[in-house]
N, C-alpha and C positions, 0 to 999 in steps of 0.2 A: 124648486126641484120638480120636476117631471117624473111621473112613474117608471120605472127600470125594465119595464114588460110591457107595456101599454104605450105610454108616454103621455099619458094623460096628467095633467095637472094633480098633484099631492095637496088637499087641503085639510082634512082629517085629521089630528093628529091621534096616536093610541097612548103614549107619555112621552115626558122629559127627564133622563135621569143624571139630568145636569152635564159635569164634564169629567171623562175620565180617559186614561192610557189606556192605549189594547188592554187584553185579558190574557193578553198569554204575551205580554211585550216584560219578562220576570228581570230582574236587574242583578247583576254583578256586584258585589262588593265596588271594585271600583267607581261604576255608574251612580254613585250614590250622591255624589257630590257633582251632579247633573243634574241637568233641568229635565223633568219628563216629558212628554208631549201630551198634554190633556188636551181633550178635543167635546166636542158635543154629543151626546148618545142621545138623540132624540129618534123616535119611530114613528112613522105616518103608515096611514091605510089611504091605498087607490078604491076611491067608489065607482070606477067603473071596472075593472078587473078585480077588485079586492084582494089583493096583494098585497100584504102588511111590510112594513121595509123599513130599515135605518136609511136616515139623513147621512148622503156620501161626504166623508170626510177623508179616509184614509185609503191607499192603494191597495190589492191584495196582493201583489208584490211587496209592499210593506209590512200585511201584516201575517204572512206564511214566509218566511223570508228562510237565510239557511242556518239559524240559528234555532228556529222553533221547539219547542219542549216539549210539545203534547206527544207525547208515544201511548198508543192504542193498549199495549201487552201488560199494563201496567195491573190491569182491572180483570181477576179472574172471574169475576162472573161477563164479565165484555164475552173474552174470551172461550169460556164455554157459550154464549149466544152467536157467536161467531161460527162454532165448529154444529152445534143444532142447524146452523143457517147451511151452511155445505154439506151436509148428511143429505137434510131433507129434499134442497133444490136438486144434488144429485139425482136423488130418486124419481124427485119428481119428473122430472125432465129426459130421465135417461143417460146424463154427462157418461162420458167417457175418454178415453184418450186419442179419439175423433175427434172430439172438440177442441173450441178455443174458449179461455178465459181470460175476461179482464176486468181489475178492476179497476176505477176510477177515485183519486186520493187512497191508495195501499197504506199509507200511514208505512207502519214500521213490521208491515207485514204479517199484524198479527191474525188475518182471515183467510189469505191466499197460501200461507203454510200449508191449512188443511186441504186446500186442492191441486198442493204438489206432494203433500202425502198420499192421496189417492191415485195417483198416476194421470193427473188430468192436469193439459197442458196450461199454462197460465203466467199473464206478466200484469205486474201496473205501471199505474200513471202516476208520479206522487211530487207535486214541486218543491217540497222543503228537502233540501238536503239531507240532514240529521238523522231524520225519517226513513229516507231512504235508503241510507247506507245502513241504517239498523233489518231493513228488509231484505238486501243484499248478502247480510251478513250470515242471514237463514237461508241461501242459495236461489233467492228472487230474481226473477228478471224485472227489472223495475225502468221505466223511462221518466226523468227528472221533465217538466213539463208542467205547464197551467192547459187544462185541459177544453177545449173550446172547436169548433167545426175545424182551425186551421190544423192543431194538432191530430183534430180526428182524420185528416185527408192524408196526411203524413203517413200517420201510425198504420194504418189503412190497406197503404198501399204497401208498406216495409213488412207487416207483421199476418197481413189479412184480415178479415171480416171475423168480426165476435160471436159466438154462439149463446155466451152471458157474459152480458156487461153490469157490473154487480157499484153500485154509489151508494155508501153509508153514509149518511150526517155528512153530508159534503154540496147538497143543492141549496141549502141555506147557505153555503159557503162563496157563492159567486156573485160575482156584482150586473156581472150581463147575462140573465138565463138562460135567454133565447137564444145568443150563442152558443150556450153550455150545452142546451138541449138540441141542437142542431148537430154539435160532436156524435152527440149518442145516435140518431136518425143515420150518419156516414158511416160509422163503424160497427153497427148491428148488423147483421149477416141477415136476409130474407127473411127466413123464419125463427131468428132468433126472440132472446129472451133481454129485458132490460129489468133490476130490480132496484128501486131506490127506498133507503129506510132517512126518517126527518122524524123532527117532533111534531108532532099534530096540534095544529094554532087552535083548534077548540080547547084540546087539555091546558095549552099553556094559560087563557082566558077563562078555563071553569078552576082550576087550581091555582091562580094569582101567581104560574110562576115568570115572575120577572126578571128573575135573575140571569136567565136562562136569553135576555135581549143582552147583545153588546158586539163590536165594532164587526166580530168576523163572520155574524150574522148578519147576510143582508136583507136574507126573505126568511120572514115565517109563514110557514105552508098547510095548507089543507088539500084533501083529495081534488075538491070542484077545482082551484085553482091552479095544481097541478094538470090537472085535467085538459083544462084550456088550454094552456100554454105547450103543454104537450102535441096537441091536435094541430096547432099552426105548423109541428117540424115530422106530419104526418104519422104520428104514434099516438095508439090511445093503451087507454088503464085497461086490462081485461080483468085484474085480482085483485084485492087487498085485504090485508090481513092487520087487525090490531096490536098493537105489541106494550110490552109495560117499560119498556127502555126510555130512558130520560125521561122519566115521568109521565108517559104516554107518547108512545109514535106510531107512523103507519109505515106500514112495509107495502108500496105500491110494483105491480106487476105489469109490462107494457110490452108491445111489439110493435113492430109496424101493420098502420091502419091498412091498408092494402093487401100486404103479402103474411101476413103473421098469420097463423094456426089454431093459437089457444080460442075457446069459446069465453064471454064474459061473463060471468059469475054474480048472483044475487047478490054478494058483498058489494059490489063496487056501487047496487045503486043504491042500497039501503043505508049505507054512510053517506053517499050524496043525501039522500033527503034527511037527514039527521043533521049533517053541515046547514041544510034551508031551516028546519024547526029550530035547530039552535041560534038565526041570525046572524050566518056568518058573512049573509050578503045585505044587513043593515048598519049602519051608522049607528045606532042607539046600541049594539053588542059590545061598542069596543069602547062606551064610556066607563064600564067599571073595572080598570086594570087600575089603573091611576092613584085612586082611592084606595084601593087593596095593598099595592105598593107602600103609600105612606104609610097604612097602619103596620104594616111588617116590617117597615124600621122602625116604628117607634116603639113596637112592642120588644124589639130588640136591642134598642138602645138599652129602655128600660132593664132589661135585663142584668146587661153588662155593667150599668152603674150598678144595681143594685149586689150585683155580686164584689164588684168590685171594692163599694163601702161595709159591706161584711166581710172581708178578707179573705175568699173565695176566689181560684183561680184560675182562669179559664184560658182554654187554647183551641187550637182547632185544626180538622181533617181535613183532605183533602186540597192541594193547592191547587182547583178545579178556576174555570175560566166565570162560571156560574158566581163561587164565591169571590171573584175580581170587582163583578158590578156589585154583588151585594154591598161590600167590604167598603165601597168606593162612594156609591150613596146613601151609605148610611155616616159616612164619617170614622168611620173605625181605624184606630191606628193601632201602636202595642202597645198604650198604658193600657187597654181593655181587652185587645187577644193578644197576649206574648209570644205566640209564635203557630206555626201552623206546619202539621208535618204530613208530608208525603213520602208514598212510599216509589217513586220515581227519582234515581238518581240525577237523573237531568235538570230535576227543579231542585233536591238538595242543596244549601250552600248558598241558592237567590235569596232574592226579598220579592215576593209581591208585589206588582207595578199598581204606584196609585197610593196605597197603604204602607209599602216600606217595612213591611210587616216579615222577620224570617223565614225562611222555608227550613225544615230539621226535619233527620233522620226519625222514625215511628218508632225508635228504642226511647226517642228522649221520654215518651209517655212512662216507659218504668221508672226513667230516672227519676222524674220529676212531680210524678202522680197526683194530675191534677184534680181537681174536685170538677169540672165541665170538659168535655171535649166538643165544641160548635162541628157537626158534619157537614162542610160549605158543601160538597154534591151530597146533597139529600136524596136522589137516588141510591144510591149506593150504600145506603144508612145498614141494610140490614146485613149486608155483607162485609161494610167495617163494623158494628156493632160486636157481630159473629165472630172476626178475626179479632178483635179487642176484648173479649169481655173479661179479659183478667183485669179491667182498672174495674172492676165490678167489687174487687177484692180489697179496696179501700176505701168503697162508699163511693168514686167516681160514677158520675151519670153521662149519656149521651143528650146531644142537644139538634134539632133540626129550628130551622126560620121557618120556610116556606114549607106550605102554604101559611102554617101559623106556627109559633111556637109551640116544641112540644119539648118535655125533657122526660128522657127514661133510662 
């Protein structure tokens, strides 16, 4: 395979985490007595762009398809980072209802609410169905779409010129970048604004999180190599801002090289030289994921027998995509977590692709009052922790993997 942005030869690799189903591919009762599609989750780094990427196995037609689960609205601390992020850009900026807004993957609408509650005009982009009609449903103008130059010239010409083009956790999510970012170059308005938030491939590589690799990730990104690839479709970084979302990410800010306005800001080059001091442009940075990985299954394997030959009962939160790969390489089925409950009716009622593992309603923890509850999105820990701590009332403990096991 060739690099996805470069097209340079992939030799590097960053790990193997053997073979598993999408992460959000969640199964039916009926699907059960079906074959899954396991496939290879393996990740390589390009050494001359450094572009860290999954080995292409699956379509993203296949795996955002119009069945999709993940809805945005589910996660109230998302959601208030969602409404801080439309306050502030407002301000920042001056939005009005002059403007236009768009974002790119709306999901189910849980961000573009607040900048139709402000009276500033706005539609997305969003190609899962599910998703879409849940955004609709909140009076969105939404267009069903894989978002890319073609679409951008379309939308473009039907809708006009963007004033903010707003991409959340969604530039990891494409298979050909440089297309994706050549949309954003067509449908930026001259002196508009582009903002994209991503996890930051240093945190994921200084916090061992691995879980956080798997199929609908293609790129994990840092500022420099965002940077690059941006500059080829004539837009550069002018801002960035650190964030503690998904376990660290950057929120980068762009226009067009040429006609954009903003001045560039000391942030953007003091994490560029933080990315160089950290190694994120050698070979020798990205041999200790690997290693890290193993020992975080096995410290959690351990676990689970052990609780398991004490008659201790463990279950877990969150049916997050994160906890798919975990779930998947470490071997974990339901004689060791009996179930895993989310507070998203849409995964309610599945089983967990890979694992087979149920999905249930966040009442069953009263019913059933377990002594562990595993938090597979360990971000989110302190916020279900918060909304949970009545199983605190029975001696129940919280459990996180990554970066290590912790329980409290």
């Amino acid at each position: 395979m060739n690099c996805r942005a470069c097209q340079s030869p992939l030799r590097l690799p960053l790990i193997d985490l053997g073979t598993a189903p999408p992460s959000n591919a969640f199964l039916v009762q009926s699907a059960l007595n079906q074959v899954e599609n396991w496939v290879p989750l393996k990740v390589m780094v390009c050494e001359h762009c450094w572009l860290v990427q999954t080995v292409d196995y699956r379509s993203a037609e296949t795996l955002f398809d119009a069945d999709y689960v993940y809805f945005s609205s589910y996660s109230s601390s998302w959601l208030a980072h969602a409404r801080r992020y439309v306050e502030g850009v407002i301000e920042r900026f001056s939005l009005d209802e002059r403007h236009r807004v768009v974002e790119i993957a709306a999901n189910d609408g849980y961000l573009l609410q607040y900048f139709a509650a402000a009276g500033i005009p706005c539609w997305g982009v969003e190609p899962t169905a599910s998703t879409a009609r849940a955004a609709r449903a909140k009076g969105l103008e939404i267009r069903e779409a894989f978002f890319g130059a073609g679409s951008a010239g379309e939308l473009s010409a039907e809708l006009g010129r963007a004033d903010l083009i707003i991409a959340n956790n969604v530039l990891a999510h494409v298979p050909d970048i440089n297309d994706f970012l050549a949309g954003f170059s067509l449908l930026l308005a001259p002196t508009g604004v582009i903002t994209f938030e991503f996890p930051h491939l240093l945190r994921l590589l200084e916090a061992h999180q691995f879980d956080t690799l798997y199929h609908e990730h293609y790129s994990y990104l840092s500022l420099s190599v965002v940077e690059r690839l941006a500059l080829t479709q004539g837009l550069e970084v002018f801002d960035v801002e650190q964030l503690a979302t998904h376990g660290g990410s950057l929120r980068l800010y762009l226009q067009h090289r040429d006609d954009g306005r903003q001045q560039v800001t000391a942030a953007v080059a003091r994490l560029r030289q933080e990315e160089q001091l950290a190694g994120l442009d050698s070979a020798a940075r990205y041999a200790t994921l690997a290693p890290a990985a193993e020992r975080i299954k096995h410290d959690f394997l351990r676990f689970l027998l052990e609780a398991k030959a004490t008659g201790k009962r463990v279950v877990g939160y969150g049916a997050a995509a994160k906890g798919n790969t975990l779930l998947n390489y470490a071997g974990v089925r339901q004689d060791l977590l009996a179930w895993v409950a989310d507070a998203s009716p849409h995964k309610q009622g599945r089983y967990l692709p890979g694992s087979r593992i149920p999905v249930v309603s966040p009442a069953r923890l009263l019913e059933e009052r377990p002594d562990y509850v595993v938090v597979l999105p360990w971000n989110l820990v302190d916020e279900i922790s918060a909304e949970w701590a009545s199983i605190q009332t029975w001696g129940g403990r919280f459990v996180t993997v990554v970066p290590e096991l912790t329980i409290r």
